[in-house]
C-alpha positions, 0 to 999 in steps of 0.5 A, a space after each residue: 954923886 947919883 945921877 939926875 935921873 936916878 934922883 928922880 926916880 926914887 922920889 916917884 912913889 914906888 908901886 909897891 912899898 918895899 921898893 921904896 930907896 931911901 937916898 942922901 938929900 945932899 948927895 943922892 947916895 943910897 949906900 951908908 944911909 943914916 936915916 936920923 939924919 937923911 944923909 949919907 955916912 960921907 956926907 954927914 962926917 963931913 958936915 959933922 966935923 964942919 959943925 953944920 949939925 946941931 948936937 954932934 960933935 966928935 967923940 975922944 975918950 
């Protein structure tokens, strides 16, 4: 989990566009980010396989 601060940072607006960090609402990870969803790869397994997110299901073929 990031740090307070580094949360909080990253929900300043930056002063230029491209330093702008996308990070995970849950967790604050910016690493394995999904932005469809606004989280984290780990995050959003977990909550997937937990039913937490409406349409996603596990695929098996």
């Amino acid at each position: 989990m990031a740090k307070k601060s580094v949360i909080a940072r990253s929900k300043k607006p930056p002063k230029f566009s491209t330093r702008a960090v996308s990070r995970c609402f849950k967790c604050g990870r910016k690493r394995g980010y999904l932005r469809d969803f606004g989280l984290c790869r780990i995050c959003f397994r977990e909550m997937a396989s937990q039913g937490e997110i409406p349409g996603v299901k596990k695929a098996s073929w």
